[in-house]
N, C-alpha and C positions, 0 to 999 in steps of 0.2 A: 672419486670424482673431484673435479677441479672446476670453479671456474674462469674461463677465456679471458686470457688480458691482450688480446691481440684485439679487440673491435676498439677504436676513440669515446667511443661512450662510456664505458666504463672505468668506475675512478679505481685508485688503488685503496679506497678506505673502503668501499663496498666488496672489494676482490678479500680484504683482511678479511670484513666481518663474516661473510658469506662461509668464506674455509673457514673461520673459526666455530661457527655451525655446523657442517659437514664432518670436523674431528671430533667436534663434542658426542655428533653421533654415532662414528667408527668406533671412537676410543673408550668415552663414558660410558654411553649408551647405548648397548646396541641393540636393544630392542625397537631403535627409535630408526635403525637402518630398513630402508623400505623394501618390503617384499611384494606389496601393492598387490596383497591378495585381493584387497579392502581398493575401493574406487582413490586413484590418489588423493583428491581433496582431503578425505577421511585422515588422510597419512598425515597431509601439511596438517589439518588440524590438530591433530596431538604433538605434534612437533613444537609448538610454538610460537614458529618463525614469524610469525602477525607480530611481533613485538621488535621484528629488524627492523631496517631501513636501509632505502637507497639513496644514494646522492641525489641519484636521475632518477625519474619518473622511469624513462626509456631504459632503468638498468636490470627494472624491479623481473620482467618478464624474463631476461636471460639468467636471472640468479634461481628465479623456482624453474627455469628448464633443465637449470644443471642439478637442482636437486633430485629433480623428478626421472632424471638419466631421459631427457626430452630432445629431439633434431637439432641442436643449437644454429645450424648454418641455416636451418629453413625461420627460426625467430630472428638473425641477424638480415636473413633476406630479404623479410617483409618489409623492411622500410628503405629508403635511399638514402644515400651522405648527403645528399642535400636537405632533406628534408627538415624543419626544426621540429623542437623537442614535444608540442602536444603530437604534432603526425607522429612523428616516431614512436611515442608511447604507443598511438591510438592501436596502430599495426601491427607492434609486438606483441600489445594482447590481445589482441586478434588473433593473430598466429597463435599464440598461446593455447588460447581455450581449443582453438580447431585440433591442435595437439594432442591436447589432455584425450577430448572429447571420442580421439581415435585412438587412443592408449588405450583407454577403458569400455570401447563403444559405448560412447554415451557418458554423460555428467548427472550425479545428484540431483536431483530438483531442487535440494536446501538452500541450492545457489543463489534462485530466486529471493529470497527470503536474508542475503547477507549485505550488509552494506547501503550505502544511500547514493552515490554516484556511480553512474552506468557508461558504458561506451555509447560513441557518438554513429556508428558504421551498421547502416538498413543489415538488418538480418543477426545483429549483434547488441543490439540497445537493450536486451537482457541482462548480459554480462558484466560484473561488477570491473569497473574501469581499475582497481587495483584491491587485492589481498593482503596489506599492507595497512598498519594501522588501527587505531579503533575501530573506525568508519567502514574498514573493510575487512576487520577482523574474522576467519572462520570460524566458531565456538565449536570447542573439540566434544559437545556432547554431542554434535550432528554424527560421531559415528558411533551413535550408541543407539542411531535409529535404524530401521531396514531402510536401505537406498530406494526410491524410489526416481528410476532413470529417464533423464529423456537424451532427444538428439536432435545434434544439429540440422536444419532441412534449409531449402531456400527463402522461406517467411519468417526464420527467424529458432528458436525452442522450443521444439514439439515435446509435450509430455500432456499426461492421461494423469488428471487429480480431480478431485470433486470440486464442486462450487458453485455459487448463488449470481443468477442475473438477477438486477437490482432497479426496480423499474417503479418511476414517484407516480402517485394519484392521488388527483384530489380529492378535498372533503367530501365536495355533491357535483355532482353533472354539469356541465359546461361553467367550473369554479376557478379561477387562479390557484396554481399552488402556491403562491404565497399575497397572498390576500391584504395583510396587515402590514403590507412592508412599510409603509410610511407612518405605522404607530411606533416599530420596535424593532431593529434591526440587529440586536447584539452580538458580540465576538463569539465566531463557534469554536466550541471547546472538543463535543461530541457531535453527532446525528445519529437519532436512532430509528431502525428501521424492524419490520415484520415478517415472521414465516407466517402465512395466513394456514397453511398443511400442518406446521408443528404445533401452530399458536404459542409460538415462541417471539420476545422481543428481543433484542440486542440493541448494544452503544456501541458505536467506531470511531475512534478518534485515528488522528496522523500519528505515524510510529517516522519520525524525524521529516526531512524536509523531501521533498516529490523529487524522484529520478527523472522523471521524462514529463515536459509541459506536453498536456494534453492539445489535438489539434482542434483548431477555433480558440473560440474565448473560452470554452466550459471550464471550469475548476479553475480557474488562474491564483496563484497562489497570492494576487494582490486583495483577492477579493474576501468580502469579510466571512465569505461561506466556503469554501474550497470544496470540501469534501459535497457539500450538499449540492451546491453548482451541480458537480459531475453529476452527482446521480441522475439532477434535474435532466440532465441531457437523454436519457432514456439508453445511453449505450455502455455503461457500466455494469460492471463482472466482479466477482469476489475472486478469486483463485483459495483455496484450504492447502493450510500446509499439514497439517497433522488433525487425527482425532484428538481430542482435551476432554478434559475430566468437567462436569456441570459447571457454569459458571466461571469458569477459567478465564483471563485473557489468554488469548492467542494470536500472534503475528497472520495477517492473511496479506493476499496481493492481491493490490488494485489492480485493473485494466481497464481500459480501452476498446468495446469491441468495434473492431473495423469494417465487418461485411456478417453476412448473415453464412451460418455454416457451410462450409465447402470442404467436394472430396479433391487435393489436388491430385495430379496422377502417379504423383512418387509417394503417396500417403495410403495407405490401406485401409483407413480410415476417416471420416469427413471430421472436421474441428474447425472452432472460430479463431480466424484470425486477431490478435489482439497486441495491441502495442502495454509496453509497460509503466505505468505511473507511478506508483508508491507503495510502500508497505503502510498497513492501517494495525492497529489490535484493535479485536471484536473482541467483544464480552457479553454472555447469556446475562437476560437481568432476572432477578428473581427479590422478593423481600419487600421493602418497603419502596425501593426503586421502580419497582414494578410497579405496586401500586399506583405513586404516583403519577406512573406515566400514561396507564389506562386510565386513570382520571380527567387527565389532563387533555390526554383524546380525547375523552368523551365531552368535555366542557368546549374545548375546540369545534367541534361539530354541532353543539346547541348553539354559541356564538355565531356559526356561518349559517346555520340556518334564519336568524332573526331577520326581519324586517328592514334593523337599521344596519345588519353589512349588506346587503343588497343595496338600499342610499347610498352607502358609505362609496362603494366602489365607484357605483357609478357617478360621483362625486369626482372619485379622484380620476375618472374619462374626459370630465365634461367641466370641471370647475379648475380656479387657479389655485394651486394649493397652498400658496401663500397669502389667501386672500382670509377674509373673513367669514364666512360662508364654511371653506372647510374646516377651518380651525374650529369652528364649533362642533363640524360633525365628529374631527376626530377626537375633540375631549367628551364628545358621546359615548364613541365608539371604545375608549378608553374604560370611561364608566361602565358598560357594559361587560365587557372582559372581566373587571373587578369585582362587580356586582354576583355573577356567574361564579367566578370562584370560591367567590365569599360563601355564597349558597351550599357548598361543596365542603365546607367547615362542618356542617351538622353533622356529616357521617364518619363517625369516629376512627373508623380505621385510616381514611385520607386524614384526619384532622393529626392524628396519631404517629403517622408515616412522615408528613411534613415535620413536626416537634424534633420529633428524635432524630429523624434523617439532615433536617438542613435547621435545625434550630427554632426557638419560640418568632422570632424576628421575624423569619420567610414566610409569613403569613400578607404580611405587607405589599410584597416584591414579588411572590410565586409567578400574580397571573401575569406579568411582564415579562416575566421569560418564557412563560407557557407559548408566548404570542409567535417568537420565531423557530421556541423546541417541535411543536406540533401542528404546524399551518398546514401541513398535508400529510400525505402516505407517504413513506417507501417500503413499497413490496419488496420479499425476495423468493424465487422460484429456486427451489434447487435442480443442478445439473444432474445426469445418472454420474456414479463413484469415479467414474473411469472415461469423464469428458476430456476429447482431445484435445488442446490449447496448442497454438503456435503463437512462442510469445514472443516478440520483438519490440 
């Protein structure tokens, strides 16, 4: 295999580097020459080639066609001589994955799961916008899992994996889910959320920066909540990449869901249409983590039931919150919080859990963060193993 130095796109440093990849394989190694029993991606993964480079952005898709023995005339087609170089990119990999996707009927699902920048093209905002790099590195353990496949359709990346709708409730019956916002707003680090079936908790934090801005404002990445925003929205999905061992992190996908299930008629199956936002890691809690978070539920929901949040709120409806008046309720409403947690000292195992988990000091500070850790629920419902996703 060779690749084409007849297209203007490509430079002569990429045409060097590229063959000298392709003889390393022939000559050195040839177990590294593809027989693509294994789904290609699998192949690039062991290969290495994540550690090349192209000049062009636009060079990057005709270089894995030629390794992949791919249509090179149909990746040079997709784009025009006019066009400049993000179109060019965007189309070539485009064509690209359409390639792959029919090579192998169907692409990995780990796809999902690789990378933080996505293509910009409806039906394609899955797909990681380049293979290339850190950012868009394959990790050659992904063929050391069984492929679990999906395919291209017109909404986008149909594939069948399991996974949690993620849906916030409040404390008590017609409550704010976030109640306290004008005592304590701090930087989210995590959110954590409930299997009420497994009685299971988990933490989620962002695994690098969001692929795709959600539509509306929900989760805007300016805001000091992101992850918790979207949940608020009531239309957020977990996608599971794999089973993990208790307590594991594990990489999942955020989504979007866009409509409530449907069968379309090239699908044999009905599944939610969902566009693609981010990768998160979840992590089972168990230990003193646990502990305190059940606690700190539980002090959260004695607080919303009192007297003075029920004031307090409708304080901040009907008063200026800059005035005098509130400022007193809310260094009330403050003291109470404090007071509450303090109470929650007595019982040795939370007294115990705080020391050695976050220090003698977090005794001070706990119920301040407890205020924006715990203001409400997020439920999570699991999907059956085998929910159908089109993910775009």
């Amino acid at each position: 295999m060779s690749v084409p130095s007849t297209d203007p796109g490509i430079q002569s440093a990429d045409i060097t580097q590229w063959g000298q990849l392709l003889h390393l394989m022939n000559h050195n190694q040839p177990e590294l020459v593809p027989d693509f029993d294994s789904p290609k991606l699998f192949w690039l993964a062991q290969t290495g080639f994540n550690f090349r480079a192209a000049s062009y952005a636009s060079d990057e898709p005709i270089c894995i066609a030629t390794l992949l023995g791919l249509d090179l005339g149909k990746i040079l087609g997709a784009s025009k001589p006019e066009d400049d170089e993000p179109i060019r990119t965007e189309q070539r990999m485009c064509m690209l994955w359409r390639l792959i996707a029919e090579a192998d009927q169907g692409i990995p699902s780990q796809v999902l799961f690789v990378g933080h920048d996505r293509l910009r093209t409806p039906g394609m905002r899955w797909a990681p916008k380049s293979l290339l790099g850190r950012q868009g590195a394959l990790d050659a353990r992904l063929s050391e899992q069984p492929p679990v496949m999906g395919f291209l359709t017109p909404r986008g990346f149909a594939v069948d994996m399991p996974g949690l709708l993620l849906k916030p409730h409040a404390l008590l019956p017609d409550f704010p889910l976030h109640p306290w916002d004008s005592l304590a707003r701090p930087l989210e680090h995590v959110v954590y959320f409930y299997d009420p079936f497994s009685d299971k908790w988990y933490k989620m934090g962002a695994h690098g920066p969001p692929a795709t801005a959600p539509s509306g404002s929900m989760g805007s990445e300016s805001s000091s909540r992101p992850l918790c925003d979207a949940i608020d929205s009531g239309q957020i999905a977990l996608i599971k990449q794999e089973e993990a061992h208790p307590h594991q992190a594990v990489c999942w996908l955020m989504v979007q869901i866009m409509d409530s299930p449907t069968q379309p008629s090239w699908s044999e199956k009905p599944g939610y249409h969902v566009r693609y936002l981010r990768r998160v890691v979840v992590t089972e809690l168990d230990g003193q983590e646990l502990v305190i978070l059940r606690i700190l539920r539980r002090i959260a929901w004695e607080v919303a039931s009192t007297p003075a949040t029920q004031e307090y709120l409708q304080l901040c409806e009907t008063t200026d919150l800059s005035g005098e008046i509130f400022q007193q309720a809310k260094a009330f409403m403050l003291g109470t919080w404090k007071n509450a947690t303090d109470s929650w000292f007595h019982f040795s195992e939370f007294a115990t859990a705080v020391e050695q988990s976050m220090g003698s000091a977090a005794r001070n500070y706990i119920w301040a963060s407890a205020i924006g850790r715990v203001s409400h629920d997020r439920l999570a419902f699991a999907t059956p193993p085998d929910q159908r996703w089109f993910v775009d």
